[in-house]
Structure formats: structure tokens, C-alpha cells
C-alpha positions in Angstrom: -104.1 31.8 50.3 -101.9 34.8 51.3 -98.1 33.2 51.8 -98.4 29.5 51.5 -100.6 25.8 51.5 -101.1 22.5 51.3 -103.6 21.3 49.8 -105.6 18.2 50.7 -107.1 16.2 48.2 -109.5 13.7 50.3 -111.7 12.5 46.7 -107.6 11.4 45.9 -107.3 9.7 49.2 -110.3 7.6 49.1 -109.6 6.6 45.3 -106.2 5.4 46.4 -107.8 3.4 49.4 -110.1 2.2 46.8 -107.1 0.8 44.7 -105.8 -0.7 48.0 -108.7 -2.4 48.9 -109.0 -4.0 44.9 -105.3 -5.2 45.7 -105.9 -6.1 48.9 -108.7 -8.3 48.2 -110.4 -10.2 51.4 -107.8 -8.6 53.7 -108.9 -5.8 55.9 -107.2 -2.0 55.7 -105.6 -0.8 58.7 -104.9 2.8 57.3 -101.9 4.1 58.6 -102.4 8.4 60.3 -99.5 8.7 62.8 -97.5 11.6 62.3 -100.3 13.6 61.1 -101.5 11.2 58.7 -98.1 12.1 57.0 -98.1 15.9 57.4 -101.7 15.6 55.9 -103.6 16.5 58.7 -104.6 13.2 61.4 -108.9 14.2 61.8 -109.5 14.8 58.2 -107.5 11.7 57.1 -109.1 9.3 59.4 -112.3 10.7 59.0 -111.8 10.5 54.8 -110.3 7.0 55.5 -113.2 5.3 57.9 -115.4 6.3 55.2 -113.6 5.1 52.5 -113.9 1.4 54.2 -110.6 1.5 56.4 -111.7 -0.8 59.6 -108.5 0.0 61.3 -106.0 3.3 61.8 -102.4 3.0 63.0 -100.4 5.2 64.9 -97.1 4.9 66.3 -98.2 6.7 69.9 -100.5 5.9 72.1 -100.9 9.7 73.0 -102.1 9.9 68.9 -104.7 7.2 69.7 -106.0 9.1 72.0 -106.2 12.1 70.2 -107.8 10.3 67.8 -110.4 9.2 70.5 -110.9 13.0 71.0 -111.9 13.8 68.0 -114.6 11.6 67.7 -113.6 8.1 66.4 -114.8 5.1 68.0 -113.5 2.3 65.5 -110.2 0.1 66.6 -107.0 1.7 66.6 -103.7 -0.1 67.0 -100.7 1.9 69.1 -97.4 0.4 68.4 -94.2 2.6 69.6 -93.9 3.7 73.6 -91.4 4.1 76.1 -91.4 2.9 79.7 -94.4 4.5 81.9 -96.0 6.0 79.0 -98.7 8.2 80.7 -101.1 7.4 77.7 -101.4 3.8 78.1 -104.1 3.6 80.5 -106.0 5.8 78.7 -105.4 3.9 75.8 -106.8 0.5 77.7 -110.2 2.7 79.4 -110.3 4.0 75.4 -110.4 0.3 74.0 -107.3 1.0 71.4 -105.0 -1.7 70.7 -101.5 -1.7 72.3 -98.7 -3.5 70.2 -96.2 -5.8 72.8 -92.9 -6.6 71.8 -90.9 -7.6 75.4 -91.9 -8.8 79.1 -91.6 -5.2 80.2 -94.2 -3.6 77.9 -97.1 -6.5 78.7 -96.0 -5.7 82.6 -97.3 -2.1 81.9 -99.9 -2.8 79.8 -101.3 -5.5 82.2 -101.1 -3.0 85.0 -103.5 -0.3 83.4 -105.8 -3.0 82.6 -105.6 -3.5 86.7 -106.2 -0.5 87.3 -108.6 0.5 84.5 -110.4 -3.0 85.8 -111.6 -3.6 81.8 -109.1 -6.2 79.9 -106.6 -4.8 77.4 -106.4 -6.0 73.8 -102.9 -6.5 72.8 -100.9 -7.9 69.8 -97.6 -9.4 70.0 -95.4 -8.0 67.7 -92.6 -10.3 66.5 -88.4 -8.9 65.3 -88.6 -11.3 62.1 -85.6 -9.9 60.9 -85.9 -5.6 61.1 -84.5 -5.5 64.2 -86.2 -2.6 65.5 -89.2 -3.2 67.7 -90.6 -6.6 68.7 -89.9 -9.8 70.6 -87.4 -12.0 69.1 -88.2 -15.6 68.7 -85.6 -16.6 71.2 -87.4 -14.5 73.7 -90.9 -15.3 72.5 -91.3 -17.9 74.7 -91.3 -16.3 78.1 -93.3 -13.6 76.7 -95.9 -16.3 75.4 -95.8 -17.4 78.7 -96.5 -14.4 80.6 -99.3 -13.5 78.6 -101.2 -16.7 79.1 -100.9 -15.6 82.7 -102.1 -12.3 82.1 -105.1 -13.7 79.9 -105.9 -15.9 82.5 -106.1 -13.3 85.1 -108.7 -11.5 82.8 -105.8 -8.4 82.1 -105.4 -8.6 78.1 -106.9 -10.1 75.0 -104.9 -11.3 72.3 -106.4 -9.6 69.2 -103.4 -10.3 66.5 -99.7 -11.2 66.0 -98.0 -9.1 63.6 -94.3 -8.3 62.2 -93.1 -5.6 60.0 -91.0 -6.4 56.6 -87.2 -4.7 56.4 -88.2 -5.1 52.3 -91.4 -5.6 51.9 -91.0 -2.5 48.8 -88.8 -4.7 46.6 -90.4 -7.3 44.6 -87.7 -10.0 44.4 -86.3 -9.1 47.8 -84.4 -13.0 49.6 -85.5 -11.0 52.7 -88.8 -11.0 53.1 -89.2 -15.4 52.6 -86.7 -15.7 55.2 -89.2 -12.9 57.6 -92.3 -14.5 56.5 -90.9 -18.2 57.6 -90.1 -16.6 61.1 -93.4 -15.0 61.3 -95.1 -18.4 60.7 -93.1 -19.8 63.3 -93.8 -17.2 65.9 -97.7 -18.0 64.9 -97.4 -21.3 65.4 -95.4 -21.2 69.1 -98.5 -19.3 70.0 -100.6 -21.8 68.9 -98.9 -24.3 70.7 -99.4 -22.4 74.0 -103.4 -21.9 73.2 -103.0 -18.2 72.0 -105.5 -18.0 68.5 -105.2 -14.5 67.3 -108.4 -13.0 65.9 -106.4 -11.3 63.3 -102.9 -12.0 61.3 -100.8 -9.1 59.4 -97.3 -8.5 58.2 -97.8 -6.3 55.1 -97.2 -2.7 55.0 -97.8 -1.2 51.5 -95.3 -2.2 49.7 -95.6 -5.5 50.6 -99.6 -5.1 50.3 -98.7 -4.7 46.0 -95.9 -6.9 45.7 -95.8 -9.6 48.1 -99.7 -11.4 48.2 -98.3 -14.1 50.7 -98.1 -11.5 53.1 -101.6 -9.9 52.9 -102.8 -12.3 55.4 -106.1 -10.7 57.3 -104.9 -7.2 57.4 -102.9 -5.4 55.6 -101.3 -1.5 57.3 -101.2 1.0 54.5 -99.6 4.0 54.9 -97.9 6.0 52.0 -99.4 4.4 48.9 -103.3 5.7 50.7 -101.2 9.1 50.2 -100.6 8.7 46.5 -97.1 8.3 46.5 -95.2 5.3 45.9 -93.7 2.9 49.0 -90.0 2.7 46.9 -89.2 3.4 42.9 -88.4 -0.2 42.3 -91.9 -1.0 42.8 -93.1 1.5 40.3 -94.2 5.1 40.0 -97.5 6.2 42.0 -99.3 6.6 38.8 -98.0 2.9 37.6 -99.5 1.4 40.9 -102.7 3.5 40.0 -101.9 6.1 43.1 -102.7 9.8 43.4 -100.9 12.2 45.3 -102.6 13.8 47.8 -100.8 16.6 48.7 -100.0 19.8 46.7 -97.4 22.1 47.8 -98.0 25.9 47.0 -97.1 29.2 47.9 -97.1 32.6 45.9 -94.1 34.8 44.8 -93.6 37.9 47.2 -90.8 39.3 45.6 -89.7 39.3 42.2 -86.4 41.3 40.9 -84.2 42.2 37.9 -80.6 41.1 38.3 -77.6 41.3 35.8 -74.8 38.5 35.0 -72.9 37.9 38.2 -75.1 38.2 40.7 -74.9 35.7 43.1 -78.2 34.5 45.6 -78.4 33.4 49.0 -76.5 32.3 51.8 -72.5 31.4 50.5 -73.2 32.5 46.8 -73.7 29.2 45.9 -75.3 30.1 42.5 -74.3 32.6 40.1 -76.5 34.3 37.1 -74.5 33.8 34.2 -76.7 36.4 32.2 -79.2 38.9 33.1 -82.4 37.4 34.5 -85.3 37.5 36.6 -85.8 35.8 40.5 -88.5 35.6 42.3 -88.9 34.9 45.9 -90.9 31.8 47.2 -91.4 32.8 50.9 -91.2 29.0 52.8 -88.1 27.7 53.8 -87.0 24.7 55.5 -89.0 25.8 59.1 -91.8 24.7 56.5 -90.5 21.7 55.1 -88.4 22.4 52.4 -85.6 20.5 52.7 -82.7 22.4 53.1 -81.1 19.9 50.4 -83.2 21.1 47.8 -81.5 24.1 46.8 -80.2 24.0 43.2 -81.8 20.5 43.0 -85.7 20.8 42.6 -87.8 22.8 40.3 -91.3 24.7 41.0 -94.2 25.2 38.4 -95.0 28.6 37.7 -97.8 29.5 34.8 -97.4 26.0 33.8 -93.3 26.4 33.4 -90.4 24.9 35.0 -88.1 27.1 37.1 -85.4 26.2 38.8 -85.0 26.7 42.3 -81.2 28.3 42.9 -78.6 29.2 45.6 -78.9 27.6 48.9 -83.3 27.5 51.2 -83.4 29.3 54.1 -85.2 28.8 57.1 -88.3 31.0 55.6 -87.7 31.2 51.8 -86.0 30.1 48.6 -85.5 32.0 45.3 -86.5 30.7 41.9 -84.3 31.8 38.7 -87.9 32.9 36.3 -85.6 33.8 33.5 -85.8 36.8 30.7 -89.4 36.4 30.9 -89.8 37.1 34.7 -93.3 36.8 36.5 -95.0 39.0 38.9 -95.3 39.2 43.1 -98.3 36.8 44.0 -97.8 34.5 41.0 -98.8 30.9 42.5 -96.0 28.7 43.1 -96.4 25.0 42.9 -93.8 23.2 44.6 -94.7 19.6 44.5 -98.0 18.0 43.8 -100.0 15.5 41.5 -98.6 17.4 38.1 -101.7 18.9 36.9 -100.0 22.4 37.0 -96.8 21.0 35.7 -94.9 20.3 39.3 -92.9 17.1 40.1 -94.2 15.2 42.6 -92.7 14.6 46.4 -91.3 11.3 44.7 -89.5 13.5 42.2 -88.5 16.1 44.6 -87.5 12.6 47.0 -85.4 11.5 43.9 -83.8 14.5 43.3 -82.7 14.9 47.0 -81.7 11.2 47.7 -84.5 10.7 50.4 -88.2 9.2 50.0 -91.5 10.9 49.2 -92.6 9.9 53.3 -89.9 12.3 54.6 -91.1 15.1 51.9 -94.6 15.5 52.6 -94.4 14.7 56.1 -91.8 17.4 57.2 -94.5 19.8 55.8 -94.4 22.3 58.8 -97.2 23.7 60.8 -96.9 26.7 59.7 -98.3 25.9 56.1 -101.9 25.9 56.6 -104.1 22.9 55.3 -106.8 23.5 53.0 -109.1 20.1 52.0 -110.5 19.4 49.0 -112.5 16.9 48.2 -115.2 16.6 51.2 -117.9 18.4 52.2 -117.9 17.5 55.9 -114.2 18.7 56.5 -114.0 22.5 57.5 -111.5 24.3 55.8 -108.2 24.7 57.8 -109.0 21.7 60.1 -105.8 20.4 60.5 -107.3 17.6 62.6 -105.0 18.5 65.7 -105.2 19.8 68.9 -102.5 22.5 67.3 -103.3 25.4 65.3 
């Protein structure tokens, strides 16, 4: 390491996936890699997850299906999130990945590339139970149904699964996921009714996959707990829910200074020494993730000590307050990880900052190498992209 990493811990991964799986129970595991896998790297991940036993990954794009495709995986991928004339849908249909539906529009397009592509798309409906983000509502389910028993009798899709995403599935207790689950059966049933018998049922993401059973169905999508973080505090700490993180955050100190009582640090002065002490420069910034938020919030581990970062992260760097006692240029710098050098973890960090552990570790910038651990087949610095 000269500036900065993350490092990767795949044995972590698969344990977690392991956990999921015990929870789980005769449901399937759809694990979640779409935004590289999280900011943890898309080809190691799914490689590290289809060996762990996940039969299905997820991706919001169908462009990251297909770079999936490229780097070697052959298993069944589901692509949920397009815009209209996505160039990577017929691609997607000649590449045999799953295309999510939600409105007339999208099974028009989808239909199409099957034309073209002359091999049947498989499809899943996906139904607005009550998030009200993608997905067909139930008042407009019915002229979609309809449409796509034309376009399975023409040969042009499969159905392989209806599906629906939770607005709550994180909070045990939650009034809203009955109320989503009741739709969902519903929307299953309409299709019924109209001879559409999906091979496959699933509504649970992973917070819903720990706390909600009723909603495992035949798949569950896991995304954030396969990461070893947890999907909301209510739920539990990572460690409570027997979870890992995967990610450690760390850099090294490339500057380290004397400073007296008064001096003030960074942009705007924000933070003040109040007696003479020692700072030391961590050189990543918000360009790498950091959040820009963290400043005189978070704390690093440094030789198994606390130290607070102080004044306001930079695009490239932060400084840390080391105290009296100091440290020296090239000390390692744990930023966030699974604790064994005495760092919080993203959740802490997410805590601290008012956000969630997802937007922590997946902001990690591409400028931090990746470095797994954990696996013997992954190279190291494959950060499973086309990108370097």
C-alpha cells in the first residue's frame, strides 16, 4: 500500500452468505452486486458469491448485467432499473438475463429485442405495493397482465417471477409491510387468474429476509447484510445478526506535525487546538469517499488508538488530532472496518454522520485501490470492472 485501500474480505463475504442462507432456509439467494457490489468490486463479489451458493445476482442496470456476462458468469441475473431505449436490453435478451417490467412501455421494449434477437425474453413483473418508486400499480396491472399474455403467446417473453420491494422491510414491527405483502398477494393472484404461473415468487430484501419470514417466499435479494453491515440499527447491529464487515478502510499518514494552542486546521478554521499537540495527515478526501460530513464527527484507529478526525475533509485529505504522543509519516490509518484494529465500522461512521452504512462503503471512490483477501482465485487489485 503506498497512499490508500480497501480491503476485501471475500472468507467474510461467504460466511455472511452462509448466515443468510441458515436464515433464509428453502428460499433461494439472489445476491445483490449492482453498484460495484457496493463499492466492493462487481467480479470478485459475484465470483465469491456464486461460490458461496448464491443462484442469482441483481443489478439495477442492464449495462451491469452485461458486464457481468463479460466477465465470465453464465448463471441468471435479474436487471431491474432502465430508461426508455436502453441500448443494453437486447443484449441483455441474446445474453439470457432477466429484465424486471413494471409498465406497458417497458414490456413494448423488451418484447421488441426479443423480435429482433428472435430468442424469447424472460421477464418478471414487478408490482408498486406501496414504495412508490418503480413497478406497476395494481390499478394498472391489468392491462399490463394483458399485454403480456399477448406477448407470451407470440413466443416474445417468459414469465420467470413476480416480485415487489418492501418501503420497511428493515423494521421488525413495521404496519407497512402487512398492508405491502396483502397487495403483493393480490397482484399474484390477478396473474393467476389470467393463466400467468411464475416459476419464482420474492419480495424480501435483507432486512426483510431476518425479520419478516412471511416474506421469504422462493427467493430472497440480499444485498447489504452479504456485506457485513447491518440493513437499519433497529434490526440490530451486524455482529447481533451474526454479519461481518467486509470492507476495511485504510490509508497511511503522509504528514505528521507539531502545532501549539491556537492553531486552527483546514478549510474555515473549523477546529481549534486548545493545547499543544500533534496532527497527522490522512491523504483521502471526499474524491475517495469520505464523506465530506465526517469532519469533526468520525474517528480513525491508529496503533490500536482512537484519534479524532478534526477541522473540515477535503477533496484529497483529512487531518487527525494524534495528541502529545504524536505518530510518525506512514503510520497505517484505519478508517472504518470490522474493529480488529480498533476502528468503528461504516455503521458507526453511518451513525455518526446521519446516513446508512450502504452510502459509506459504496461511495468508496476509484481511486482507492482494492486489495482481496480471502480467495485464492481473485488477483490482487481486480476490481472486477472494466475501469482501472
Amino acid at each position: 500500500m503506498t497512499r490508500a485501500r480497501a480491503e476485501i474480505d471475500l472468507a467474510a463475504l461467504r460466511r455472511n452468505l452462509g448466515r443468510v442462507r441458515e436464515v433464509a432456509q428453502s428460499a433461494a439467494v439472489m445476491a445483490v452486486v449492482k453498484a460495484d457490489a457496493y463499492g466492493h468490486g462487481m467480479g470478485p463479489v459475484a465470483r465469491a458469491a456464486r461460490a458461496a451458493g448464491a443462484q442469482w445476482l441483481g443489478v439495477a442496470l442492464p449495462s451491469e448485467a452485461l458486464a457481468l456476462r463479460s466477465m465470465g458468469d453464465e448463471g441468471r441475473i435479474l436487471a431491474w432499473l432502465w430508461a426508455p431505449s436502453d441500448p443494453a436490453l437486447e443484449g441483455c435478451v441474446r445474453a439470457g438475463v432477466d429484465l424486471s417490467v413494471s409498465s406497458r412501455w417497458a414490456l413494448a421494449e423488451v418484447a421488441e429485442a426479443a423480435r429482433r434477437s428472435e430468442r424469447a425474453a424472460r421477464i418478471q413483473v414487478k408490482i408498486d405495493t406501496g414504495l412508490s418508486r418503480n413497478g406497476v400499480t395494481l390499478s394498472d396491472l391489468p392491462s399490463l397482465l394483458d399485454d403480456v399474455v399477448a406477448a407470451q403467446g407470440a413466443g416474445l417473453v417468459e414469465v420467470e417471477a413476480i416480485w415487489s420491494h418492501l418501503a420497511d422491510g428493515d423494521l421488525p414491527g413495521s404496519d407497512t409491510v402487512p398492508k405491502q405483502l396483502q397487495r403483493y398477494l393480490e397482484a399474484v393472484a390477478l396473474a393467476g387468474s389470467r393463466g400467468i404461473h411464475p416459476r419464482l415468487r420474492h419480495l424480501a430484501n435483507s432486512g426483510a429476509t431476518f425479520a419478516f419470514p412471511e416474506c421469504r417466499f422462493d427467493l430472497v435479494r440480499v444485498g447489504i447484510a452479504m456485506y457485513g453491515l447491518t440493513p437499519s440499527p433497529q434490526l440490530g447491529s451486524a455482529a447481533e445478526l451474526g454479519l461481518e464487515p467486509v470492507m476495511t478502510l485504510r490509508a497511511r499518514l503522509s504528514n505528521v506535525k507539531a502545532v501549539g494552542a491556537g492553531t486552527s486546521v483546514s478549510y474555515g478554521g473549523t477546529w481549534t487546538a486548545t493545547a499543544p499537540t500533534v496532527l497527522g495527515l490522512v491523504p483521502v478526501g471526499y474524491a475517495d469517499g469520505v464523506p465530506r460530513a465526517a469532519g469533526g464527527r468520525v474517528d480513525v484507529a491508529i496503533a490500536g488508538r482512537r484519534c479524532p478526525a478534526v477541522g473540515r475533509i477535503a477533496m484529497d485529505q483529512f487531518v487527525v488530532d494524534l495528541g502529545p504522543g504524536g505518530g510518525q509519516h506512514g503510520d497505517d490509518v484505519f478508517l472504518f472496518g470490522p474493529g480488529r484494529h480498533g476502528e468503528a465500522t461504516a455503521d458507526e461512521w453511518a451513525e455518526l454522520i446521519d446516513t446508512i452504512g450502504y452510502e459509506v462503503v459504496t461511495r468508496v471512490g476509484s481511486r482507492v485501490p482494492r486489495e482481496y483477501v480471502g480467495d485464492s482465485d481473485t488477483p490482487q487489485g481486480d476490481n472486477g470492472t472494466d475501469e482501472s
